[in-house]
N, C-alpha and C positions, 0 to 999 in steps of 0.2 A: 374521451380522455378524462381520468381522475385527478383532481388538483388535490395538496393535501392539502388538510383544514385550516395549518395557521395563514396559507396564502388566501384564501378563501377569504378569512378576516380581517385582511387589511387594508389599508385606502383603494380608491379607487384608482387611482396612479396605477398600482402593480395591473388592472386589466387591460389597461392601458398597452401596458407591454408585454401581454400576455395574447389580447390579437396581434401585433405586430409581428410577436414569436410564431405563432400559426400562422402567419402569413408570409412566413421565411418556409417554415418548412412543410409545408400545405404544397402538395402536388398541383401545377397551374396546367391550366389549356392550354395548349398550343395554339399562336392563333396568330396569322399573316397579317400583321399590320404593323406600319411606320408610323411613329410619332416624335415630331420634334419643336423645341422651342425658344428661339431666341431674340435675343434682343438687336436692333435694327441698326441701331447707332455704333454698339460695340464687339458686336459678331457674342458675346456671352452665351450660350449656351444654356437656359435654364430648365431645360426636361429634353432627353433623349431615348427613345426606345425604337431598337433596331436602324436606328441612323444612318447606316453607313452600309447597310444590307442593297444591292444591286435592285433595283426594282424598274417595271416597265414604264415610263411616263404618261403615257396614252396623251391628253390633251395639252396637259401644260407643259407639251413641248410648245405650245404657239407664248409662253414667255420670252425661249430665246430666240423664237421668229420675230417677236416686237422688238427685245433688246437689239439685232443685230440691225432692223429694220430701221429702228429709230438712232442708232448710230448711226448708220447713214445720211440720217436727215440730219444731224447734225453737225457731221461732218463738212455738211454743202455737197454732196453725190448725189443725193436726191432731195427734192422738197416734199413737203407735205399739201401737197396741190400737183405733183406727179402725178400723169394721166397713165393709168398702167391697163392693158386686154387680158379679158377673159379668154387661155387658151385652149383643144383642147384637153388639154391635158390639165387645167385644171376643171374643168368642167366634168369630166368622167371622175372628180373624186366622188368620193360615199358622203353618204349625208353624215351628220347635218353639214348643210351648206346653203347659202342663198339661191343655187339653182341657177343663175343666170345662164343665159346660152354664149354661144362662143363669137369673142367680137365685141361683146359689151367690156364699155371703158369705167374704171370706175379710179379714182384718187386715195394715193397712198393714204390721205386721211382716213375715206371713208373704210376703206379695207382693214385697215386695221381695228378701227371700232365695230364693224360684223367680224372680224374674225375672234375679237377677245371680247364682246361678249356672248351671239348667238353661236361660238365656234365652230365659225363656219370652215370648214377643211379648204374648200375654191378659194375661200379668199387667202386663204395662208400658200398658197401654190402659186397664187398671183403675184404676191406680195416678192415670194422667193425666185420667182422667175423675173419680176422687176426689177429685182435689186445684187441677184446671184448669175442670173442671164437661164439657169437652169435647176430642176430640184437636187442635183447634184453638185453642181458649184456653190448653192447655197448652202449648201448641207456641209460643204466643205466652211463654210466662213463660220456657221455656228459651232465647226469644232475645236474650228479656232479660236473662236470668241472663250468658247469650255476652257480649253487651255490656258488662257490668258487669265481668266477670272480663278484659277486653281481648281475647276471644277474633273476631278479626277477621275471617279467615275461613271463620268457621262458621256454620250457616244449618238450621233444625229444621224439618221439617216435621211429623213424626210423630214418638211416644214410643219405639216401639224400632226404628228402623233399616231399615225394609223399604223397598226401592227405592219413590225418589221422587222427581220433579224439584226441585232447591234442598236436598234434603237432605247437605250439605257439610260438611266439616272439614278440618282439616291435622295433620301431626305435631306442631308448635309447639302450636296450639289443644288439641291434646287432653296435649300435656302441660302447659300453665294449667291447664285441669279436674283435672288428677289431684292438682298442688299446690295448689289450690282444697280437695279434699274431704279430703286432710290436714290443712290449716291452717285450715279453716273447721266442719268438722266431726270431731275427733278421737277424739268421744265413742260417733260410729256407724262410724269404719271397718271394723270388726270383719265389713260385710256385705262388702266388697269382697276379703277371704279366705278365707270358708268353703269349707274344703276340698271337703266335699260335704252333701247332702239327704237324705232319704227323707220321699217323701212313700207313706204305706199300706205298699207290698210292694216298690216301686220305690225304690231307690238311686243318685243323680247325680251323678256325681264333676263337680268345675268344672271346664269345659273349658279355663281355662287352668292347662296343663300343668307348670308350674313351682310351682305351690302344693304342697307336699309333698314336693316332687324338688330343686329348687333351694336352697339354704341360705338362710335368711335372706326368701326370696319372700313377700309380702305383699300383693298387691293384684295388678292390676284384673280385667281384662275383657276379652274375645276377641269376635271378629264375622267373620263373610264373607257376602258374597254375590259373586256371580260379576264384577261390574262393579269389585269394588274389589279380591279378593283376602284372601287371609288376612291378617287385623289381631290384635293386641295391645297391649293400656297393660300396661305390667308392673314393679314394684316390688321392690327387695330391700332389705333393712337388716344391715348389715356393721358392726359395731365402734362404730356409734352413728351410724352416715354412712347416710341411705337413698338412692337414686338412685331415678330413674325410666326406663324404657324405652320408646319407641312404635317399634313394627313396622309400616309398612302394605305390602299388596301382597305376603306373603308368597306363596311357590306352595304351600303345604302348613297343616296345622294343626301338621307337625312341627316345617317350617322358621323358622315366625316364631319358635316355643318356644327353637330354637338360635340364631336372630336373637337375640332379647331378652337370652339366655344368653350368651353373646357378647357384647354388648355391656356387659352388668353385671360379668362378668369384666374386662372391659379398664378399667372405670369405676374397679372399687376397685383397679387397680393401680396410678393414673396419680397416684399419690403421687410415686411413684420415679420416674416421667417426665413430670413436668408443665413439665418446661426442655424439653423436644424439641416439645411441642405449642404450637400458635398459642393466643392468645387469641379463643374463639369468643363471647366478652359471654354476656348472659344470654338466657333464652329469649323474653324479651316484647320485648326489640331485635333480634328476626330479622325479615329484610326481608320481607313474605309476597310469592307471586310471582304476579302477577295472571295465568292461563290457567284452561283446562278443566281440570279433574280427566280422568284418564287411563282409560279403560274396557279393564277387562281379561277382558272381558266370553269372548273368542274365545281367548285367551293358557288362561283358567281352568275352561271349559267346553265351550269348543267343539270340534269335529274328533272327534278318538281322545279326547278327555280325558271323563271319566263326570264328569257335574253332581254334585256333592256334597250331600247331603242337608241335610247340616247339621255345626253344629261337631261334634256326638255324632259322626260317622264318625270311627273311624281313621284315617287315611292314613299311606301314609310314601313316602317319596319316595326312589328309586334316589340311592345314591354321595353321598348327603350326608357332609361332612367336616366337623371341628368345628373346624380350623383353616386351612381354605381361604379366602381374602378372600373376598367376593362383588365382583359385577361392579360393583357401585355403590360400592364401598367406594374412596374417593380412594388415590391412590399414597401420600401420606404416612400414612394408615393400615396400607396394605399393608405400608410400610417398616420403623413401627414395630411392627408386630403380630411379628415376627421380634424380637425385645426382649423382648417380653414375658414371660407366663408362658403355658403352654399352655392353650389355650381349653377350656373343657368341653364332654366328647365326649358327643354326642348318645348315643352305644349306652348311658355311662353316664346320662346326667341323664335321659333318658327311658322306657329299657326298664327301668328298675327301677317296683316297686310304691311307689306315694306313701305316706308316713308314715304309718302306723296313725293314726287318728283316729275315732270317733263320729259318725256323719252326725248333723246337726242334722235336728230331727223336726222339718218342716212341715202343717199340715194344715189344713182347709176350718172355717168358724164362728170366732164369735168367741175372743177370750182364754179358754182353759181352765189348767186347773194340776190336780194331782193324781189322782183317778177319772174328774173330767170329760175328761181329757185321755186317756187311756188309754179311754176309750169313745169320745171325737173320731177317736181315731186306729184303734179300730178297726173304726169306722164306713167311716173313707176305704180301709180295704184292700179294703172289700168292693165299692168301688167301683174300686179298680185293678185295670186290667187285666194278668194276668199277661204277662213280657215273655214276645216270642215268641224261641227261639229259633231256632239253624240248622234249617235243613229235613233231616232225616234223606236220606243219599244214596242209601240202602237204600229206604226205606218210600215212594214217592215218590208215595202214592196217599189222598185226604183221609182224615181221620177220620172216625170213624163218629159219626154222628150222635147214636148214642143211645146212645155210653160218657157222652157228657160231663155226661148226668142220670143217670148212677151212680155216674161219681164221685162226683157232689156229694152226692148221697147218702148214699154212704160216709163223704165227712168229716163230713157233721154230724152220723153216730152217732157218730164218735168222741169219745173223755168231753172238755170242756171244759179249756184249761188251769189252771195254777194262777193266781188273782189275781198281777196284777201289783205292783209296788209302786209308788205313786204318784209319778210322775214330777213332775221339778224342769225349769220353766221360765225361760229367762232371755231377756231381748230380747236380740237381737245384738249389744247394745252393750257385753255382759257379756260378758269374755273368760270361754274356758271353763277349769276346772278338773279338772285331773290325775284326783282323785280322783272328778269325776263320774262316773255310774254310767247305761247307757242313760234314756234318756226313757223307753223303753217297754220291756218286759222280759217274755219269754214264758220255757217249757220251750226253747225253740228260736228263735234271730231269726228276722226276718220275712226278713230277708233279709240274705245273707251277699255284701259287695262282691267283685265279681269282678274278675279282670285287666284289663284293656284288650284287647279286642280288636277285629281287624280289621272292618267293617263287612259285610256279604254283599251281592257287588257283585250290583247288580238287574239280569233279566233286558230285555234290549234291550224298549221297547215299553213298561216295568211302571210305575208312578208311586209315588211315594215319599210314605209314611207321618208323614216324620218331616222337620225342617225346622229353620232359627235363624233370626234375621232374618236371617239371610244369605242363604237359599236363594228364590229366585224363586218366586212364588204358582205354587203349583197350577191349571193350567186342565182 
């Protein structure tokens, strides 16, 4: 395009408006994703795109399986020391899940701390079958719960999220729910950031990514399955301001992380630029937009692209920038984001290791507290299974069959450890304390958390072990 010369010559202001102008009428990509941002305390609204567009939930449907769960516990219908069975029917869910077998008891507590943060799908079937009597009676309370919170259109078929016809939500809707379980339950948020778990030998960091990495990050929930895309609800609290984040349609489990991040970044700047931005009203006056939810079914899985297991996979995605607009981002964000302050770069907020913290200890049977619990827990290690790792690139031939009864051999001559000391339990509604000291305490931990890493891509043909409600049933 040719400018004429005397605009050529003048301040720098005029280029100013001059990408802006190309970035109004510059042909944009098309591209499946929901972004929205609002403020926590007063529903405000401060960045919207595709808001109000029907989209699949995949995982963080297990928000309104906590929300309606923990209404009941505070109601007094149930407590949080409710002994709830593994049935089958929740046991035949898809991974990811804890795997238990059918029969095992586990407490509304601990159920809902596996199920928000390793999203375990069993325990969300548990939880709805404890508290609904069935997945369809509960599914009916959650659409009650939608209704009542003005969440219009959202629609539940099942407790956690597993593709389903009617099973819908939108950005707006699921940010109601997320100022719903701040202002209505403030006394259990505490489940909706647990950095991570161990349940036995096995350690779960939460898959969303910003809990430890992000400053300030406090909540929700992450989800995909292949139809919807990588999703996140995501929360920070800054100087006393908390904001809320929803991601859907992300292409990554990286990208929505820098979505969310991105968006909370430009949230607590818009102090200093809140005369440049429109008035977007609040979030329960967005207009919803009556069509189908957008199936990104082929975009996320299909062709070249490998099916994702589940949220546990690493991904990362080529040439992500952490101050690049996205394609969906309006020109007057693009304009302003050049104002701003510089976005946070994914190589920092992600490749770093998440804040030192203490996995909260989960585990099977009722409420224990001191020996009881330290025999509870070491009852469940003898039932997890060790993870596996990488396949040695050397050794490429099985194991022998008849090491694996001498090892075990081997350790139980070894002498016993030292008694533990009795471990201090708190329901999640107790923030933790500095000076706590593990739950369970050996000569040596059970298990020492490891980096993030990459996932071992499976070979063509192999079926995957491992799943969230995101990932499609196994056939």
């Amino acid at each position: 395009m040719h400018f004429p010369q005397p605009l050529r010559r003048k301040s720098p202001l005029n280029w100013i408006v001059v990408v802006a102008v190309l970035a109004i009428v510059a042909p944009r990509v098309a591209h499946a994703e929901a972004l929205l941002l609002v403020e926590a305390d007063t529903g405000k609204v401060l960045q919207a795109e595709n808001a109000t567009i029907p989209w699949y939930p995949a995982s963080v449907t297990k928000l309104m399986t906590a929300y309606v769960t923990l209404k009941a516990v505070k109601d007094g219908r149930i407590t949080l020391d409710t002994v709830l069975t593994v049935s089958p029917v929740a046991a035949s869910q898809s991974p990811s899940k804890m795997g238990f077998r059918v029969g095992t008891q586990v407490t509304v507590d601990n159920a809902l701390k596996m199920m928000l943060v390793k999203s375990a799908n069993d325990m969300a079937v548990v939880l709805a079958e404890g508290v609904g009597g069935s997945i369809d009676g509960f599914s009916a309370q959650m659409n009650e719960a939608a209704q009542r919170l003005g969440m219009t259109q959202t629609s539940y078929v099942n407790p956690n999220g597993l593709p389903a016809d009617g099973q819908i939500t939108s950005a707006r809707d699921l940010a109601i729910l997320a100022r719903a379980i701040i202002h209505d339950l403030p006394e259990y948020e505490y489940f909706v950031h647990i950095p991570s778990i161990r349940f036995g030998r096995r350690v779960t960091q939460n898959f969303n990514r910003l809990i430890g990495r992000y400053p300030g990050a406090d909540g929700f929930k992450t989800g995909f399955i292949c139809a919807s895309g990588y999703n996140l609800v995501a929360s920070a609290t800054r100087n006393g301001r908390r904001l809320i984040a929803v991601v859907l349609g992300a292409s990554s489990g990286t990208m929505r992380a820098v979505r969310a991040a991105q968006l909370l970044e430009r949230g607590f700047a818009t102090n200093t630029l809140s005369w440049l931005r429109p008035s977007l009203g609040t979030v329960d006056n967005l207009v919803p937009i009556d069509a189908s939810p957008p199936n990104l079914r082929d975009e996320m899985c299909g062709g070249k692209h490998r099916r994702p297991a589940s949220d546990e996979d690493e991904d990362t995605v080529a040439n992500i920038t952490g101050g690049a607009p996205s394609a969906s981002e309006t020109p007057f964000t693009f304009f302003t984001a050049a104002l701003q302050p510089p976005m946070v770069k994914p190589s920092e907020l992600l490749n770093a290791a998440p804040a030192a913290s203490e996995p909260v200890v989960v585990y099977t049977g009722p409420t224990r507290t001191g020996a009881a619990l330290v025999a509870a827990v070491a009852a469940d290690e003898k039932q997890t299974p060790r993870q596996r790792g990488r396949k040695s690139r050397v050794a490429a031939k099985k194991p022998d069959a008849a090491a694996e009864p001498k090892a075990r051999a081997a350790a139980d001559a070894k002498p016993e450890a030292k008694p533990a000391k009795p471990a201090v339990v708190r329901h999640a509604s107790a923030a933790p304390k500095a000076t706590d000291k593990p739950a369970v305490s050996a000569d040596k931990p059970a298990v020492t958390p490891a980096k993030p890493r990459a996932a071992a891509k499976p070979k063509p043909g192999s079926k995957s072990t491992t799943g969230d409600a995101g990932s499609a049933p196994r056939t």
